[in-house]
N, C-alpha and C positions, 0 to 999 in steps of 0.2 A: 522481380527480385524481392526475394520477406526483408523484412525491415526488423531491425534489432532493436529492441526494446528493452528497459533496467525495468524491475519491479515497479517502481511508483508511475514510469508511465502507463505502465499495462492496467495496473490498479485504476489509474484517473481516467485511464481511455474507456474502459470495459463501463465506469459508473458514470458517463457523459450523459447518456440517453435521459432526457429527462421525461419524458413521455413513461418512459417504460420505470422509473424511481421517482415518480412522481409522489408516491405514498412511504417510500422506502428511507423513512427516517431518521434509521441504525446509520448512514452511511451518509446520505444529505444532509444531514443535520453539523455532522461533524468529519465530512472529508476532508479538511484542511490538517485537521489531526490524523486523520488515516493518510494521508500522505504522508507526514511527516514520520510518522509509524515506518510508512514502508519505504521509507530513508532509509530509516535504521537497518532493516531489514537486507535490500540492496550493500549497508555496507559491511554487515555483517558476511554477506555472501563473496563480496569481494577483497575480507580479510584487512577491512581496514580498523575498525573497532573489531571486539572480542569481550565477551561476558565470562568476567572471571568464576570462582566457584562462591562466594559470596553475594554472586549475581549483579554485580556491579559492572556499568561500561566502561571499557576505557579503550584510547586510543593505542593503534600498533604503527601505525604511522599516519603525517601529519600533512603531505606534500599535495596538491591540489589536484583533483584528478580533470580538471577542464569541465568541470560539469555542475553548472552552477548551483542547482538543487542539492546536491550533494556536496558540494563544498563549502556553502551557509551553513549545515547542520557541522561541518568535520571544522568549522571555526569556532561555533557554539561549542563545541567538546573542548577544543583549543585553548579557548579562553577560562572554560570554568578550571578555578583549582581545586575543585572538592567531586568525583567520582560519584555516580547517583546510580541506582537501580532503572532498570528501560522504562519501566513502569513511572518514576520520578520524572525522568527525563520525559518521558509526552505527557505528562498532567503541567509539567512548567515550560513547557512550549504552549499551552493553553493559558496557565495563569497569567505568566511573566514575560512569555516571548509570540505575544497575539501578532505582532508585525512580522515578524521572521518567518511564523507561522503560515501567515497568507502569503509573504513573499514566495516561500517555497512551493506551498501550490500555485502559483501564480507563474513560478519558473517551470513545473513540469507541464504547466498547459501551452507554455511560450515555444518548449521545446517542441511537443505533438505537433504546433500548429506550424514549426519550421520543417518540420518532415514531410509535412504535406499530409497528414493525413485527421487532421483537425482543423477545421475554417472556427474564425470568429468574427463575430459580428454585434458591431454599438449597435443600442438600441435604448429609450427610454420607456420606461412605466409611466400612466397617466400624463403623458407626453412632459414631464418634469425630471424623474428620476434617472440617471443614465441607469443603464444594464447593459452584461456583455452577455451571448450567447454562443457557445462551444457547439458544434456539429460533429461528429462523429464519420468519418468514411468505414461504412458498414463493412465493406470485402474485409477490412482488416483487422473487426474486431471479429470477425466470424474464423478467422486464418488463430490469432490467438484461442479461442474456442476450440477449435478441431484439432490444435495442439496439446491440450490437456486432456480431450479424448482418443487422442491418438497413445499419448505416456500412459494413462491413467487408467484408462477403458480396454486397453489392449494389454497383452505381454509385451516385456520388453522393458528396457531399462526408463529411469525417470531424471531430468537434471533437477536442481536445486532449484533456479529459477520458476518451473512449473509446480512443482509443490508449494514452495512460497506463495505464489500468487495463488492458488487452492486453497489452501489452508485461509487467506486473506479473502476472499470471496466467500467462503465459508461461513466467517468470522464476520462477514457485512452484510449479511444474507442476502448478495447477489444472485448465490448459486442458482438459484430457482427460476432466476430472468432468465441463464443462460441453457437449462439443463433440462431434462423432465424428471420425473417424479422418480422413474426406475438411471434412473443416470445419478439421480443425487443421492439415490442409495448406496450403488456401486461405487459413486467415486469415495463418500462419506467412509463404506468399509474397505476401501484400495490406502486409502491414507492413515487409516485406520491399523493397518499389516505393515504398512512402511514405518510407520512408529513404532512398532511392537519388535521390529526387525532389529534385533541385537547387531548386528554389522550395518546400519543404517543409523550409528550417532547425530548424524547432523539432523536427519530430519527431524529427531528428539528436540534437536536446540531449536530447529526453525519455527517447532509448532510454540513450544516452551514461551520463546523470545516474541510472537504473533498472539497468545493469549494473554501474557503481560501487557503487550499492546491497547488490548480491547478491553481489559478489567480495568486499564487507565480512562480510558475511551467512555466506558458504562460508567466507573465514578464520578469521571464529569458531567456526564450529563446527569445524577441523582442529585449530587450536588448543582446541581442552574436549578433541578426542579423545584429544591425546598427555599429558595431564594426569592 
């Protein structure tokens, strides 16, 4: 039976391997902001915030969806009384909200590893430091894999969720762990025709709403660098 996955799991699942992102420091460095990114993203998808034309988020309703990562960030939006651009909102999830921050990665690793398809395990550095280690169940990041070359790579329609995660891979430059050379071409010009696509608005916004993401993403880390 496939397992149903929201963006940020897919996202945290697909960047586990550390072997294989061992150098890939766009995305280790600062996945705890890419997840909270692709919060937003997820709840974008599911119509519970909305980017007005001013490009400001705001909530369309407030009601808890039972899912805990996602319902930290739709309390944080609750609570503020002043509307911020996406962009705003993950630079002060880095600034102001470092706890919430790792909480929420912390909640979609909780979840994988309740699905069963994430093991973790304690372990200490220099037999002092605790560390926790994430594992990966390969069949099922390889099953997400062969579904964005199935939409993507082939004819045939695309859902929201697999573009999102695309464009988000893209943007972390995952693509390359997952794809080859002539794959990341094609998908690079496949998403490429789905934005240029006049009756394909959304994807306009997804990509829009996933670049704001990442120019939050790159200013924080220029700014740690001059620090």
């Amino acid at each position: 039976m496939n397992k149903q996955f929201t963006v940020p799991e897919e996202l945290v699942f697909l960047g586990l391997d550390e072997k294989m992102h061992r150098f890939k420091l766009d995305y280790r460095s600062y996945k705890e902001l890419y997840s909270v990114g692709a919060v937003f993203i997820e709840l974008l998808l599911r119509k519970v915030i909305s980017i007005n034309e001013e490009g400001k988020v705001y909530l369309t309703q407030v009601d808890p969806t039972g899912i805990s990562y996602l319902d930290q960030v739709i309390e944080v939006l609750s609570d503020s009384s002043k509307e911020k651009s996406l962009k705003k909102w993950i630079s002060s999830f880095y600034y102001s909200k470092g706890s919430i921050r790792k909480n929420v990665h912390r909640s979609i690793l909780e979840s994988l590893c309740e699905q069963g398809v994430v093991t973790h395990k304690e372990d200490t550095f220099l037999f002092m430091f605790p560390t926790h280690k994430y594992e990966a169940v390969k069949d099922e990041q390889a099953r997400i894999i062969e579904r964005i070359r199935a939409e993507l790579l082939e004819e045939g329609s695309v859902d929201e969720q697999t573009v999102a995660l695309s464009f988000l891979l893209k943007e972390t430059k995952m693509l390359k762990e997952y794809f080859s050379n002539y794959e990341r071409d094609q998908l690079k010009k496949r998403l490429k025709e789905l934005k240029d696509n006049e009756s394909l608005q959304w994807v306009k916004w997804i990509e829009k709403a996933i670049a704001e993401i990442n120019a939050s993403v790159v200013a924080v880390g220029a700014a740690a660098a001059t620090t």
